[in-house]
C-alpha positions in Angstrom: -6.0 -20.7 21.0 -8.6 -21.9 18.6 -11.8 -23.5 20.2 -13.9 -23.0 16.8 -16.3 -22.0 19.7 -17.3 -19.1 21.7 -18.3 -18.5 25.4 -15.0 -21.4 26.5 -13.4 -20.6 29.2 -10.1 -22.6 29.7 -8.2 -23.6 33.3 -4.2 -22.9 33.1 -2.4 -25.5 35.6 -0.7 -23.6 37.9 -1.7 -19.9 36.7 -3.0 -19.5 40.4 -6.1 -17.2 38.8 -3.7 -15.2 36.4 -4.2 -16.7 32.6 -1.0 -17.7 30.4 -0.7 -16.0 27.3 -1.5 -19.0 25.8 -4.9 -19.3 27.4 -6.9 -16.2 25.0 -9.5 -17.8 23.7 -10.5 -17.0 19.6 -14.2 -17.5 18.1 -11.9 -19.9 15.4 -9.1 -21.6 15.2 -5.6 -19.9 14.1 -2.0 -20.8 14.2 0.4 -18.4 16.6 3.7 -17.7 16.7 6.0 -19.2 19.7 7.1 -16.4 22.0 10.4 -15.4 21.2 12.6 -13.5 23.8 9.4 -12.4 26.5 7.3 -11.3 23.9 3.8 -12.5 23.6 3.0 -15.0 20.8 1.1 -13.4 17.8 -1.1 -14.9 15.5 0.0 -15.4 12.4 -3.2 -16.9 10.5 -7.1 -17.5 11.2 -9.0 -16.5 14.3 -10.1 -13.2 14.7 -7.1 -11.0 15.2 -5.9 -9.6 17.9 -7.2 -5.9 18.1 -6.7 -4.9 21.6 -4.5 -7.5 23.2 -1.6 -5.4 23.6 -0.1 -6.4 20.4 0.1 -3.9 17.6 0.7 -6.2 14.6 -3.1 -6.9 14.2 -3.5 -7.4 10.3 -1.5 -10.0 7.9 1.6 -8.6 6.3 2.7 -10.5 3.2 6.6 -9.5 3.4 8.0 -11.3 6.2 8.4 -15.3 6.0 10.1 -15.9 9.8 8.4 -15.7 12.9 11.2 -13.7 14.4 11.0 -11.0 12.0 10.5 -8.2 13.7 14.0 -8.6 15.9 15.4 -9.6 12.6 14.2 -6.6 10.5 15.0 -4.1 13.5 18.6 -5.1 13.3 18.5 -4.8 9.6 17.3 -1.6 10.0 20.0 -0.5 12.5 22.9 -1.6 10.7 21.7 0.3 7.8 21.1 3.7 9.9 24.4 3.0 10.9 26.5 2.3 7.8 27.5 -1.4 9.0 26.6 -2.4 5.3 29.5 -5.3 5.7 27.1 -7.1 8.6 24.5 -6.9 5.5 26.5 -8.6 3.3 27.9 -11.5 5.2 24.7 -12.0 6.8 22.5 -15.5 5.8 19.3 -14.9 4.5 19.5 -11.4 3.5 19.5 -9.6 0.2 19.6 -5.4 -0.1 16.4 -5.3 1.8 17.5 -7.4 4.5 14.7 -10.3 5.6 12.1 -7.9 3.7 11.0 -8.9 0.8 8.0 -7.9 -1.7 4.3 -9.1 -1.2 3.7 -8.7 -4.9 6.6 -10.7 -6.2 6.9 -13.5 -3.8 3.6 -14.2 -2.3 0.7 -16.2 -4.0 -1.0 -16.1 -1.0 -1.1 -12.4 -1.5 -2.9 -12.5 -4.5 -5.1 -15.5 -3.2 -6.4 -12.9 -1.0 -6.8 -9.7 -3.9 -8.5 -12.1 -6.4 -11.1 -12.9 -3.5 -11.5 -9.8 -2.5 -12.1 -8.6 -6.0 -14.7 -11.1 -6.7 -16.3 -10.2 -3.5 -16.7 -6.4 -4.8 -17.3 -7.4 -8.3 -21.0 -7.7 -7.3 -21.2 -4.0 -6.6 -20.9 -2.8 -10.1 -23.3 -5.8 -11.2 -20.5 -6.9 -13.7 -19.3 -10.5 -14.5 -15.3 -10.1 -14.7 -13.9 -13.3 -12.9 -10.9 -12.6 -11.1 -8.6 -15.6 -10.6 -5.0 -15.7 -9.0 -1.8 -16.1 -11.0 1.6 -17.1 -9.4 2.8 -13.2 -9.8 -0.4 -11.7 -11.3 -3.9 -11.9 -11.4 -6.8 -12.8 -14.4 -9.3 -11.0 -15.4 -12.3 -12.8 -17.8 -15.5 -12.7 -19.0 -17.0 -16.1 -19.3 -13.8 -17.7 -21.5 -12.3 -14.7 -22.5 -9.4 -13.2 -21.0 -10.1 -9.6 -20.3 -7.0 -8.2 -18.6 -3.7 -9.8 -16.3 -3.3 -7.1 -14.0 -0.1 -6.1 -11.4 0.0 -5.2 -7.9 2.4 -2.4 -7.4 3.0 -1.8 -3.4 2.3 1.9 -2.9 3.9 2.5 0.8 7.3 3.5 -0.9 10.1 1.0 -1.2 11.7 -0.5 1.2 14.6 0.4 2.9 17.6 -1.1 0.9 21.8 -0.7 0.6 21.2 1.7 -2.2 19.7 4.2 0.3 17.6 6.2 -2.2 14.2 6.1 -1.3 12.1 7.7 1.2 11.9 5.8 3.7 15.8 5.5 3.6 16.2 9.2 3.8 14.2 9.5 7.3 16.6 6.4 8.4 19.4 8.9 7.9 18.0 11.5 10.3 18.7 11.8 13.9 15.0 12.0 15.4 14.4 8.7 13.0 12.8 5.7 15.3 13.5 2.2 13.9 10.5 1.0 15.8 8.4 3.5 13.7 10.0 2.0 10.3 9.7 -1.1 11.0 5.8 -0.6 11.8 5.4 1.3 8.6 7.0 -1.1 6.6 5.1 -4.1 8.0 1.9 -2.2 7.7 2.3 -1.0 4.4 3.0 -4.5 3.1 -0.4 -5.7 4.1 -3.6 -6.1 1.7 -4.5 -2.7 1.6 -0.8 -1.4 0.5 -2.0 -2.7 -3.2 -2.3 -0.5 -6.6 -3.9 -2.9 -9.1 -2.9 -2.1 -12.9 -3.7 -3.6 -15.8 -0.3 -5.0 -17.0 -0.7 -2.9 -20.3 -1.2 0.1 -18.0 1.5 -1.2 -15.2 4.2 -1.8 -18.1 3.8 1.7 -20.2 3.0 3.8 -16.8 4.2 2.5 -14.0 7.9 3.4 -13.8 6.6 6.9 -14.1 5.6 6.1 -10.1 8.6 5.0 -8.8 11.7 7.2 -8.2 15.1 7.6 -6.5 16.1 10.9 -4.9 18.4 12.1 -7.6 18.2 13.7 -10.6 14.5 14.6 -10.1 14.5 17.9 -11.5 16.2 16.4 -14.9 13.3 13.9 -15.3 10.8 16.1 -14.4 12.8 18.8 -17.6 12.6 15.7 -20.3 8.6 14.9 -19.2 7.7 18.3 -20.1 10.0 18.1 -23.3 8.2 15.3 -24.1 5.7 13.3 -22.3 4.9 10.7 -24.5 8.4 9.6 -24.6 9.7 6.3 -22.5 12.8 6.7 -20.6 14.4 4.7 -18.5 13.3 4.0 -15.1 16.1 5.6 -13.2 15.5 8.6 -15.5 11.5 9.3 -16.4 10.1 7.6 -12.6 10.4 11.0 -10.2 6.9 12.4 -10.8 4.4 10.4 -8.5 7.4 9.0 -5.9 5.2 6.0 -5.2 2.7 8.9 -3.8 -0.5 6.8 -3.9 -2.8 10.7 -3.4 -1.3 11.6 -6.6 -2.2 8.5 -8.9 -5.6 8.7 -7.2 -5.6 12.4 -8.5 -4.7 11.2 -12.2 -7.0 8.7 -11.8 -9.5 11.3 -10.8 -8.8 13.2 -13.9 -9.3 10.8 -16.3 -12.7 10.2 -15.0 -13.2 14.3 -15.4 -11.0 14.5 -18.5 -14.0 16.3 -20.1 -14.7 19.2 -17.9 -11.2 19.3 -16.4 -9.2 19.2 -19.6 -6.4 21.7 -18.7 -5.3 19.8 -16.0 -5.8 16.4 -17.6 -2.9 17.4 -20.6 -0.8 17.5 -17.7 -1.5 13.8 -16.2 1.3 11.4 -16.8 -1.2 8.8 -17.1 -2.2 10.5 -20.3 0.8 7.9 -21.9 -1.4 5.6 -22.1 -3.9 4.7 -25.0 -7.0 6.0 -23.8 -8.9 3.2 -25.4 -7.0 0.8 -23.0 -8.0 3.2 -20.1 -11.4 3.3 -20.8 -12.0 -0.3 -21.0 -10.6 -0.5 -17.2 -11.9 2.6 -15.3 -15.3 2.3 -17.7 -15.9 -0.7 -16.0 -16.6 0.8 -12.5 -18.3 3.9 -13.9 -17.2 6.7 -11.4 -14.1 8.3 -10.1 -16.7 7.5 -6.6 -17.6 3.8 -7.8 -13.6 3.3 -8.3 -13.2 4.5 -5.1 -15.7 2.3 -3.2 -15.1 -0.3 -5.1 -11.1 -0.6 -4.3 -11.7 0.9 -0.8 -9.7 3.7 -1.3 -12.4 5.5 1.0 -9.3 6.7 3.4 -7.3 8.3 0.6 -10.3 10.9 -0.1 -12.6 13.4 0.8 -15.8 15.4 0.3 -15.7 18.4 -2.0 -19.0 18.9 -2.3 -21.0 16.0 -3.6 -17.8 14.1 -5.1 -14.7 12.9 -4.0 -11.2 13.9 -4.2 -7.9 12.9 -3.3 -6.4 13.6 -0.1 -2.6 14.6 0.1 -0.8 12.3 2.3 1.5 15.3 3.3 -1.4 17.3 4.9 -4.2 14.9 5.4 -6.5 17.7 3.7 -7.7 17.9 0.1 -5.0 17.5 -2.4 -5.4 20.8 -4.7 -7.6 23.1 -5.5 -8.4 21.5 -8.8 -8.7 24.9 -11.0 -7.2 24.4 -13.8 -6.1 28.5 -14.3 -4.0 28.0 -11.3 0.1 27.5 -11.3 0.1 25.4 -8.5 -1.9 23.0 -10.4 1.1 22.8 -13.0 3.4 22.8 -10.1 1.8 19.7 -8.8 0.8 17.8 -12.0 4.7 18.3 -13.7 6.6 18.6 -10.6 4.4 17.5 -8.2 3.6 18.5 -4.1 6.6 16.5 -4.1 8.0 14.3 -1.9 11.0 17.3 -0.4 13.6 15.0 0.4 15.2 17.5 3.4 11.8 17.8 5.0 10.6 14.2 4.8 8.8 14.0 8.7 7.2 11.3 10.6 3.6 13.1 9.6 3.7 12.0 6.0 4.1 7.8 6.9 2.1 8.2 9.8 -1.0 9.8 7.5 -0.1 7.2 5.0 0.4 4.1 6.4 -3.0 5.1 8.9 -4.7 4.8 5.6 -3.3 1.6 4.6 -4.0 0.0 8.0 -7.9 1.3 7.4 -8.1 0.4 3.7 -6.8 -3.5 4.7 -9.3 -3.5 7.6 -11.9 -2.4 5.3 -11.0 -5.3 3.0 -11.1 -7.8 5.1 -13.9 -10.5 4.1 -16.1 -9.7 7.1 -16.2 -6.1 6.6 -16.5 -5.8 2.9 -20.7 -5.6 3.4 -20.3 -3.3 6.0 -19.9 0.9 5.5 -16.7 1.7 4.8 -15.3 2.4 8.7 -12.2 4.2 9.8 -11.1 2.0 12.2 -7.2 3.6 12.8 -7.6 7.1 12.0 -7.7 9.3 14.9 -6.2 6.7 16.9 -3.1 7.1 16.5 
């Protein structure tokens, strides 16, 4: 409970020296769940979180409006592994992604919470960009001027759904698939640090190139290379990038390096995009590094040498060897490391959604003035 000061120490009647669960004291005050079913009550907003008190839901997920949720999403999950799409149907409440729904389409206090954040790390590039929170968007400006609106696109893959065509729904279809581990992921991924802001004149013209279902993949992958410059339908241009966050880090990367890597920047998909508009969003933070710091995106790369580069989400290790004589670059860039849909494993979410769970940490008002800290990884 909430005390809004530390050092109390609070007498349970009749706990005969063994403290209720409702006795843990927090430095502030927050507002907690009610235990549902044994389980311990969680805190859903203000105090300090609950790292190590045995509860594993320790940052704020944006996707998930009940405080029985998790029961409620883990049955979702079940009848879906198990074909019982007429439960879904009939069921109250729920749509195609069952109680789930999307932080960046039905949340303002998700974007409450980037725009702060935003300001916050505005100060590290010295610029004056104000960032200010729409219902499904956020402003950019400079003094009176509007500057930008940018998106959130949610990177951690969609959501499991009827359709069954994404990642995630793939691994539900396998027999060594746990729910439990889904239902983490998703949860996870859905918190701050599952964002991708875009400029909405970037978002509109590139983003569906990030997206994907599993079929036809090697068709849309044929038309890019026929003609890159050409927009296609979503369910027909959107298999390059999967929602693979390494690989629009890696673009991202290669704009920044478009001069001295320019082999393997004709290949970037992002290359759509007028690279005036481009250059008056990346200019702004200077560096592929000052991007990187800036978003806290630290997770997602490494050190090669002095500078960073993306790391793949499949290995964990650097994401290519970045020489632009070699096939496997072309591989990647035009039909990516991709996403194998037979051989999607527990490794790849686990790496990813590690990195989300740092990133949010990292975000997190009282860590932003602190060194970037990787508080999950290796934890696991």
């Amino acid at each position: 409970m909430g005390t809004t000061k530390t050092g109390r120490v609070l007498n349970t009647k009749g706990a005969s020296g063994i403290a209720s669960q409702f006795s843990v004291v927090h430095s502030n005050e927050g507002a907690y769940t009610k235990p549902i079913k044994g389980n311990c009550i969680r805190l859903k907003s203000g105090g300090h979180g609950q790292t190590g008190m045995g509860n594993q839901f320790d940052l704020k997920s944006y996707s998930f409006n009940t405080e029985t949720w998790e029961d409620e999403y883990k049955e979702f999950l079940k009848c879906l592994k198990f074909r019982k799409d007429d439960e879904i149907k009939q069921h109250k409440g729920w749509k195609n992604t069952g109680p789930y729904r999307d932080p960046d389409g039905n949340s303002r206090e998700f974007y409450e919470d980037l725009a702060k954040f935003l300001n916050k790390q505005e100060e590290q590039v010295q610029g004056n960009w104000i960032y200010s929170a729409n219902e499904k968007t956020i402003k950019v400006s400079e003094g009176e001027k509007e500057i930008f609106i940018l998106k959130s696109d949610q990177f951690g893959f969609s959501a499991p759904r009827l359709e069954r065509d994404h990642p995630y729904d793939i691994y539900l279809d396998k027999p060594e698939c746990d729910i439990k581990n889904v239902c983490e992921w998703i949860y996870y991924s859905r918190t701050i640090g599952g964002s991708f802001l875009w400029p909405s004149k970037i978002y509109d013209g590139y983003n569906g190139f990030r997206g994907g279902k599993k079929e036809s993949s090697e068709m849309a992958d044929e038309k890019y290379v026929k003609s890159p410059s050409t927009k296609q339908g979503k369910g027909m241009n959107s298999f390059h990038l999967e929602d693979r966050e390494d690989l629009a880090l890696l673009e991202i990367y290669l704009f920044y390096h478009r001069n001295d890597k320019k082999e393997l920047w004709e290949l970037a998909k992002l290359r759509i995009i007028d690279e005036g508009i481009l250059g008056k969003w990346f200019d702004h933070f200077g560096s592929f590094e000052t991007y990187v710091n800036f978003f806290r995106f630290n997770s997602f790369v490494c050190k090669d040498g002095k500078e960073y580069v993306p790391r793949s989400i499949i290995t964990g290790e650097k994401l290519v060897s970045l020489n632009p004589k070699s096939k496997e670059n072309k591989r990647l860039m035009i039909r990516e490391e991709t996403f194998d849909y037979p051989n999607i494993n527990q490794k790849t979410f686990d790496n990813l959604v590690t990195w989300i769970k740092d990133r949010s940490w990292n975000m997190a008002p009282g860590n932003l003035n602190k060194s970037y800290e990787r508080h999950y990884e290796g934890k696991q």
